[in-house]
C-alpha positions in Angstrom: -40.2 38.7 -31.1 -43.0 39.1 -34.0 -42.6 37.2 -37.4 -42.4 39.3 -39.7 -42.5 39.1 -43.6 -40.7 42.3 -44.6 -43.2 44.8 -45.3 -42.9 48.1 -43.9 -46.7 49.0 -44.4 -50.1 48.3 -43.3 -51.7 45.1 -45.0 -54.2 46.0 -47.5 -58.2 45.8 -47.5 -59.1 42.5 -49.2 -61.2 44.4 -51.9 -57.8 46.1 -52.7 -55.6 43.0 -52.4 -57.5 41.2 -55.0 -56.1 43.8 -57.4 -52.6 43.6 -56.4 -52.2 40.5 -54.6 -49.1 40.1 -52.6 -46.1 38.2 -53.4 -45.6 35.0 -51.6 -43.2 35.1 -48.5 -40.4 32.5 -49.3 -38.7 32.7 -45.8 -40.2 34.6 -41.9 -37.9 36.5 -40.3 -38.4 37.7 -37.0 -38.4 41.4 -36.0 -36.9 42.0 -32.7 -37.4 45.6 -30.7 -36.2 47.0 -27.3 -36.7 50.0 -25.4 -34.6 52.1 -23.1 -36.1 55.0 -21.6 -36.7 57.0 -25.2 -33.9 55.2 -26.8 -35.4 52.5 -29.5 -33.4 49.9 -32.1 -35.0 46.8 -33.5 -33.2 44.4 -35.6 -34.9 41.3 -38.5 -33.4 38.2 -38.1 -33.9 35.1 -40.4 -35.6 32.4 -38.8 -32.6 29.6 -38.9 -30.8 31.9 -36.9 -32.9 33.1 -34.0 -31.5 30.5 -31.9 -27.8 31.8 -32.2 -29.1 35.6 -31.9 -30.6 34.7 -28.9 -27.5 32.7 -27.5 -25.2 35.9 -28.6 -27.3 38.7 -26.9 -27.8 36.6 -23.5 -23.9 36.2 -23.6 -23.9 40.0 -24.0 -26.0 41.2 -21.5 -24.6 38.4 -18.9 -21.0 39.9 -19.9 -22.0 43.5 -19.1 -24.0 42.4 -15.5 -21.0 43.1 -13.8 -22.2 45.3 -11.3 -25.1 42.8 -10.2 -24.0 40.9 -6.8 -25.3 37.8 -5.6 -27.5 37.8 -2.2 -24.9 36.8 1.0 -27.0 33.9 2.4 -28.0 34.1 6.3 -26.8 31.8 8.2 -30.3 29.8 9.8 -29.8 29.2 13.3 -31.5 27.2 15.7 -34.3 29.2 17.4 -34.4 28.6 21.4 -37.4 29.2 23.0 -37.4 31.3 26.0 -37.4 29.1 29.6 -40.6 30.4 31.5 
């Protein structure tokens, strides 16, 4: 997750942002971006609600983990040494 203020281009050189000055961000959001192979999506979320994106998307992927088993525990037994 980045913060991210909305703009979609490179920040400008401060001898040309004296000229134009930016407009004062009221409210960060936060850009979020994933990866699949060559697939790509991101999303902008506000910043009040990162906590219920991030609840929403780990009760989607632990919905679609279905195919993940849990590890069968070995039994530990008790080692014997060998009589000599």
């Amino acid at each position: 997750m980045k913060r991210y203020d909305g703009r979609t281009k490179p920040k400008p050189r401060p001898s040309k942002l004296a000229a134009n000055p930016l407009p004062p961000v009221s409210e960060y959001k936060c850009l979020i971006r994933a990866q699949l192979g060559n697939k790509k999506l991101s999303t902008v979320v506000n910043a009040k609600d990162v906590n219920k994106f991030q609840l929403a998307y780990a009760n989607l992927l632990k919905g679609n983990m279905d195919g993940l088993k849990k590890k069968d525990k070995k039994k530990v037994g008790t080692s014997t040494k060998a009589t000599q």
